[in-house]
Structures are given as structure tokens and as C-alpha cells.
N, C-alpha and C positions, 0 to 999 in steps of 0.2 A: 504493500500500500504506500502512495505515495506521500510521502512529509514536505510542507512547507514549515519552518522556520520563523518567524518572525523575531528579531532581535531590535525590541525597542517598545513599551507600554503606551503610547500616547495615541497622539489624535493618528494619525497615519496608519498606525500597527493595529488599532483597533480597528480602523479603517477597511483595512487590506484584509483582514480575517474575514469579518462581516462580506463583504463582497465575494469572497469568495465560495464561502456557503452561499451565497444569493444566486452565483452562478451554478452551483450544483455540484462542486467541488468537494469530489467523496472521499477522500484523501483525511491523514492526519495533521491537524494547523496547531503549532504552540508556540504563543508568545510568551518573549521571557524579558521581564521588565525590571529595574532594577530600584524601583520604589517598591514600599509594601502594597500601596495602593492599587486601587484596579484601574484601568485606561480612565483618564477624565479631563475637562473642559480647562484649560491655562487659561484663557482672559480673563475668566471672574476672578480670580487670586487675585490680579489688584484693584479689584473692582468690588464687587458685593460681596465675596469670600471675606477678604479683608474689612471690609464695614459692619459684616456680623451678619450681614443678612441671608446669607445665601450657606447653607448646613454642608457639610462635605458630600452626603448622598448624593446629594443634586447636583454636584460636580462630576458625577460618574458617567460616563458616556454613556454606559447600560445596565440594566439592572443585574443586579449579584446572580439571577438564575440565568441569564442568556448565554452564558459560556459556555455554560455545562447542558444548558440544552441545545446550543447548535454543536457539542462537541468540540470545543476551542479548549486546549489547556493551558492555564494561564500561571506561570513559573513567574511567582513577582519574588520580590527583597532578593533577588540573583544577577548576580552582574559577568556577563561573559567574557571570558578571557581572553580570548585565541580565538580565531578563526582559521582551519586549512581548507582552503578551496579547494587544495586535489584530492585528500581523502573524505573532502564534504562533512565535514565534524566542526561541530562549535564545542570551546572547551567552557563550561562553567565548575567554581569549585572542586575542581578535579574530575566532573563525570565528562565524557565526550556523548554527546548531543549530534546523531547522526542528522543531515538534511536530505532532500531531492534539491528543495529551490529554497533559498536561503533570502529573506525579502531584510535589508537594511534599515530601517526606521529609528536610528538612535538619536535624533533629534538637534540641540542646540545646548550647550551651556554658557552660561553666563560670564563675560569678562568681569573679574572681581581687583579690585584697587590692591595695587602690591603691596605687601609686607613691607618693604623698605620703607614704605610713607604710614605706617598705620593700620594696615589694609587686614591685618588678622589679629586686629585690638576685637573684647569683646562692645555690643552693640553695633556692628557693622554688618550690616546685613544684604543679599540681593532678595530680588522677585523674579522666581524659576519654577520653583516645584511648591507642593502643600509642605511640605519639610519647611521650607524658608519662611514661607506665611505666617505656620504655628507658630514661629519660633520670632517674630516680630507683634506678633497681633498684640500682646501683651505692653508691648511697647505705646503704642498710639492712645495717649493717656491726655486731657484737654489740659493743655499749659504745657507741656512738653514741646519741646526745642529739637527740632527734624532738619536735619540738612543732606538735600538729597544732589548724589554728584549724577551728573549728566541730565540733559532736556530735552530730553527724546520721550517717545508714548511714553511708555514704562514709566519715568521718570515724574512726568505730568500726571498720569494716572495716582501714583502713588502722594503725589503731592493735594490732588482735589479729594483723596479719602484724610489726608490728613487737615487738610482744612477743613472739611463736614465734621470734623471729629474735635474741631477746635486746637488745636496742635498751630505751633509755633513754626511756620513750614518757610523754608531757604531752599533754592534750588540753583547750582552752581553749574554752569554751564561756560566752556573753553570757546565754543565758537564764537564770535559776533551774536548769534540770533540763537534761539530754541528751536528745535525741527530743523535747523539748515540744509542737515544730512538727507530731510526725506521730502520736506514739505517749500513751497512759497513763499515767500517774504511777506504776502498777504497771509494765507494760514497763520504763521508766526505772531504775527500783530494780534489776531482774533483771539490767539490764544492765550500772549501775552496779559490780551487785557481779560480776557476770562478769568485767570489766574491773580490777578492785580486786584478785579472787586472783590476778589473774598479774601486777601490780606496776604495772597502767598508771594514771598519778597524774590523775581527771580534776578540774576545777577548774571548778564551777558560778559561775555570778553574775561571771563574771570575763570582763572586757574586754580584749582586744588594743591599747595605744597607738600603738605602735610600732615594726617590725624594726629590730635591732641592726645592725651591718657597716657596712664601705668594701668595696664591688663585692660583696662575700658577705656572706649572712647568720651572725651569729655568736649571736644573742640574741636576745629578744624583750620588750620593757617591757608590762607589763601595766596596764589604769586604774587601779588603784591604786597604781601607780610601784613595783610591784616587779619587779627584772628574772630572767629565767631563761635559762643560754645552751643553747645551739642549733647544732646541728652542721648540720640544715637542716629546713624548717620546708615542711608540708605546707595547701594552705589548700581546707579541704572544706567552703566557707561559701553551696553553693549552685548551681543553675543554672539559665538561663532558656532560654525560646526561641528557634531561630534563626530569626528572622524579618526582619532587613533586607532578604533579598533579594524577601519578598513585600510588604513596605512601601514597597520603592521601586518596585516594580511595579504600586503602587495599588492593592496587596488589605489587603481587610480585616483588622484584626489587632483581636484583642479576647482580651488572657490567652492568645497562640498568634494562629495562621492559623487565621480564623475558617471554619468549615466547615460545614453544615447534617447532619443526617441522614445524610444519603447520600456525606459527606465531602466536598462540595462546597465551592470556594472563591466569593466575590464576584465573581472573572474565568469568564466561559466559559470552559470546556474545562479548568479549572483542580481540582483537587484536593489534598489535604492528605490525612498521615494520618500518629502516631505523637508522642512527645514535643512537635515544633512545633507541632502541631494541638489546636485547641477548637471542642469538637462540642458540643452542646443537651443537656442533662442535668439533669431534674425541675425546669423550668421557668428553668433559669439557664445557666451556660457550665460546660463541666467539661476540664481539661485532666491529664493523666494521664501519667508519667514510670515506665515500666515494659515489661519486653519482651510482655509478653501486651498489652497496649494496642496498641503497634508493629505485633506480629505480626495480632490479631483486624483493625484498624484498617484496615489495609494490604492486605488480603484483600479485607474489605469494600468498601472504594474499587474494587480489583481486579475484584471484581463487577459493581459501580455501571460501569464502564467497558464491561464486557461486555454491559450493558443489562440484567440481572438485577434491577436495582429494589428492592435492600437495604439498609431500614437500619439503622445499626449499633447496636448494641445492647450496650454495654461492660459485663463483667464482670472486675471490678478486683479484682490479685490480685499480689503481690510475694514477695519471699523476701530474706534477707541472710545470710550465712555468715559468724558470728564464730567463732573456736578449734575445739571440737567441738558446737557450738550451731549449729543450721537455723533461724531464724526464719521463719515464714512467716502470710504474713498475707490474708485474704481479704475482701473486701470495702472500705466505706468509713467509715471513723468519724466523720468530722463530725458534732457536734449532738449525740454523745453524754451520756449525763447519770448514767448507773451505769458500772460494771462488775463483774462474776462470775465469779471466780476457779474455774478448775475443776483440781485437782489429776492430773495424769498417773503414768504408771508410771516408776518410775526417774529421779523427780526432773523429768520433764518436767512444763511446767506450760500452760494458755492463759487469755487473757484473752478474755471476751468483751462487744463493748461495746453497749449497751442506748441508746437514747429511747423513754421513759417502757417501755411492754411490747414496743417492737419492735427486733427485730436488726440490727444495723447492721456489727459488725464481730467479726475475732476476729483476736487474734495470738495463735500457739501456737506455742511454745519446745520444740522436740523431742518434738511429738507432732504429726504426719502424720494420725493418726487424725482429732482434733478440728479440724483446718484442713480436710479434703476434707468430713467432714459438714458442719461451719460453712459451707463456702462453697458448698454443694449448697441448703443450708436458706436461706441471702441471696441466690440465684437462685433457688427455688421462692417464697419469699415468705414464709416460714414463721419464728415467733416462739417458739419454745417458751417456757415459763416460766423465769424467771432461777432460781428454786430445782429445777427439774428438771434446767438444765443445770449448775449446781452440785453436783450429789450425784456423787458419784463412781462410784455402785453401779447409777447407770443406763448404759444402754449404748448409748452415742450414736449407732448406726447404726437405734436403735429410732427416735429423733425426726425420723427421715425417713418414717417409714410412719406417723405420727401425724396 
């Protein structure tokens, strides 16, 4: 009978199992995940997880019985060691773990602030797993002193549960702007002042030297030698891929586990898909940190597995939830060179971003509306004119039949 593999518990791995049963996949499927946890939802961690509102169950992608009744065996708190593509064996704790098809989904972990500067004082925490959460929730106490490095989602998010929570909130950002990395100089603004009415102080152009503390963090010295203290200090400066275990396996890594089309790895029998993985994308590598990625990704593989001869064809599409603000964003912006501000109802607003006449992206701030046609119009192919999607008085469901 035949075994697929899956080495990695999250949105992709649980993905890829479930599909595969869906396709009729009579074979044995075991994910081996290296939380205790079973497959579950990362965005609410800094989001309603972290506010108290949202219980761990509900973080579960599937109920505790579905594993065992579609027959998925799920090996969690085990972390695999080895991989041999030739004799098709995973090594965990010493047992070897025979495969057929070996699907990669180990996901991303978090860049954490060096040691040299402070960076493994206690109260220093990231936002990655439930592990990190618990182990912070305790922390966000009203009157408490939060200083969070980097201004990116993550960062922001964690900054708007701390200001709902009454918390003393710093957010210390190297670039010029917050978002630089991903978002518009318009985005940044909106955000900026989102952040600004509820008292959270962010500090552009400003560098981290420093953590303050003996064993704990108390402070934080900034490059220009001023200090700020810190009751514990959050670091949202990033993440890469988990890819040692396919690099000491002898698979290709290029920006992720390099994958073809069809999600394929450089090893037989070997596949990728989700955060760790870079697949072929107009002519260069494209690598994508998002649950629709995971999920589309990991399907596709799933396919590819089942002989189906699909390939993937990524439609890029995120979200973030600051206070009572939805961000959501569709498409890819790179290479942009305008943007077209389009005015929504009740103060919502979207951006959409242009090279030279063609559409490339849109982030819209509490409007639903202009994200599902934007991101209907960046999979049809379709460019409307930047003064048509500007006027307010046209009615965006029309520039789909155009």
C-alpha cells in the first residue's frame, strides 16, 4: 500500500492530507508535526487568540475525530531528522519512517533578535506558533510598557491587540516608513495614523542597539543612544524558510525548496508546497507567505500525487486585522510605479497599484467590495483605466463585464 508522508502540521500539511482523501487516495497519509498541537489557523494568534477571544479548539483546522476517520495518522511533538531520498526513509527519534511520496510542508520560522544585542534576555518574545502566544498572553497586562521591533503585519497586529488591551505600545521600525517592505507609501500613512488614534507611538528611521536587562528584558537602547524601558519587548523582524531539513537532504533550495510547476522537489518522489516552497513565477522564483498559497499549493501537489498533471497556478491574496480595520489585499505589487486612490463608503478606502496601464495590485481598507472585483480583474487579466477606477461614481462590478 502506498505511503505518503507529510513532514510539517500546519495549514498546507493538513491541506494536502484532506485532498487527498477527497481525491480517493486509498493509500496510507501520516503527518508528522513537531508541535503537540493538531494542524491549526496562525493569523488569529495575533489577533483574537491573543485578545482572549478566540479558545484554542477553534484554532484547529479540524475536528479531533477527522483524522482518525479519514485515516490520516497524525505523529505530533516529533521532529524529523534526516531525510534519504534514495532509501525513501524519514528519520525521526531514531525510528526510520519508510515513504512512496514524501510531500515537504515545514513551513517558516521566525527571525529572532541576536543574542549579542539582548535577543535571549527573558520577556523577549516572537508571534509563530501557540507555544509563543501562551507564553506572552500573560504579558499584555493595561499599563504595561511593549516595545515591538519591526513594522511589518505581524508587528502592527500585535501592536493594535496591545493597545485594545490598554498597554503602553512602541513600535520601532529601521526603514523610513512601516510596511515599506510590502505595502505603498499610501497604505503606510493609513496605517500610520490608524495606529497614532489609539496612542501607539511608532518611530520610523529608528534602529534597535540594544536590549536593556540582567536575565530580563527591562529596556531597549535605540541607534541613536536613546533608551526606552520595556516591561517586555516583542520582535516581528521577519521570517524565512524552513529549509535545513531539505538542504541536508541534498534538495535544492533557491529562496525556499525549490519546486517546479507541478511542486516538485530536485529529489524523486519528493515534493514541496506552502510558505517553504519556491515555485516558477513569470520567468523567475516566486515564494509566497500566506494561507491561500498553503492551502491552493498543497492541493495542487495533492493532485500532482494522484497523477492529475496540474500545474499550479498561484493567485496571491492576504488579509490582516488591525482594531476594527480588514485589510485585505489581492494580488502582487512588485514593479509598481502609480497608485489610484479610490474613495469607499464610510471612510473605507483602497489602493490600487499600477505599471505603466496594467494592474498589479490592490489593498483595500474596509471595503470587500473593491478587493473581490480587484482581485477577479488580476486573474482575468484585465486593466481598467486608472481614472475609471478612481471615480467613485463608477461601479466596480461594471469593470468586470468591460
Amino acid at each position: 500500500m502506498a505511503h505518503v508522508v507529510i513532514v510539517g502540521a500546519g495549514q498546507a500539511g493538513a491541506a494536502c492530507a484532506a485532498k487527498l482523501r477527497a481525491l480517493g487516495f486509498d493509500g496510507a497519509v501520516t503527518i508528522i508535526g513537531e508541535e503537540p498541537a493538531p494542524p491549526y489557523q496562525r493569523p488569529p494568534l495575533s489577533k483574537a487568540y491573543l485578545l482572549g477571544e478566540m479558545e484554542e479548539e477553534r484554532l484547529w483546522l479540524r475536528s479531533a475525530d477527522f483524522y482518525a476517520e479519514q485515516g490520516i495518522t497524525l505523529r505530533l511533538g516529533a521532529r524529523v531528522e534526516a531525510i534519504d531520498t534514495a532509501a525513501r526513509v524519514v528519520t525521526l527519534g531514531g525510528e526510520a519512517v519508510g515513504y512512496d511520496e514524501l510531500v515537504l510542508t515545514t513551513g517558516s520560522v521566525p527571525r529572532r533578535l541576536p543574542a549579542a544585542i539582548g535577543g535571549d534576555l527573558g520577556g523577549v518574545f516572537t508571534v509563530r506558533t501557540l507555544a509563543d502566544v501562551d507564553a506572552m498572553r500573560g504579558e499584555f497586562a493595561a499599563g504595561r510598557r511593549l516595545v515591538i521591533v519591526g513594522g511589518g503585519y505581524i508587528g502592527l497586529e500585535a501592536a493594535a491587540v496591545g493597545a485594545k488591551l490598554g498597554l503602553d505600545v512602541t513600535v520601532l521600525e529601521m526603514a523610513p516608513r512601516i510596511l515599506q517592505r510590502v505595502a505603498s507609501p499610501e497604505t503606510s500613512d493609513y496605517f500610520r495614523a490608524l495606529h497614532g488614534a489609539r496612542g501607539v507611538k511608532i518611530l520610523e528611521s529608528t534602529g534597535l542597539d540594544r536590549l536593556l536587562g540582567e536575565g530580563r528584558v527591562t529596556g531597549v537602547r535605540l541607534s541613536d543612544g536613546r533608551e526606552l524601558p520595556a516591561d517586555f519587548v516583542i520582535a516581528g523582524v521577519g521570517i524565512v524558510p524552513a529549509t535545513a531539513l531539505a538542504e541536508a537532504a541534498g534538495i535544492a533550495v533557491e529562496n525556499g525548496i525549490a519546486c517546479d510547476d507541478h511542486g516538485r522537489t530536485s529529489a524523486p518522489h519528493v515534493w514541496a508546497a506552502g510558505d517553504c516552497a519556491s515555485f516558477p513565477w513569470k520567468g523567475g522564483r516566486l515564494r509566497l507567505e500566506s494561507v491561500g498559497n498553503a492551502i491552493d499549493m498543497a492541493e495542487a501537489v495533492a493532485e500532482n500525487i494522484c497523477g492529475l498533471a496540474k500545474a499550479y497556478e498561484a493567485k496571491p491574496w492576504f488579509w490582516s486585522d488591525q482594531y476594527d480595520c480588514k485589510l485585505q489585499i489581492a494580488g502582487l505589487n512588485a514593479g509598481y510605479d502609480r497608485i489610484v486612490t479610490r474613495p469607499g463608503e464610510g471612510g473605507a478606502v483602497s489602493f490600487w497599484y499600477y505599471r505603466g496601464d496594467a494592474l498589479l495590485a490592490v489593498d483595500a481598507m474596509n471595503d470587500s467590495r473593491a478587493y473581490m472585483v480587484g482581485k477577479r480583474l488580476i486573474e482575468m487579466g484585465k486593466s481598467p483605466a486608472a481614472e475609471v477606477v478612481a471615480d467613485p461614481a463608477v461601479e466596480l462590478k461594471g469593470l468586470l463585464k468591460a
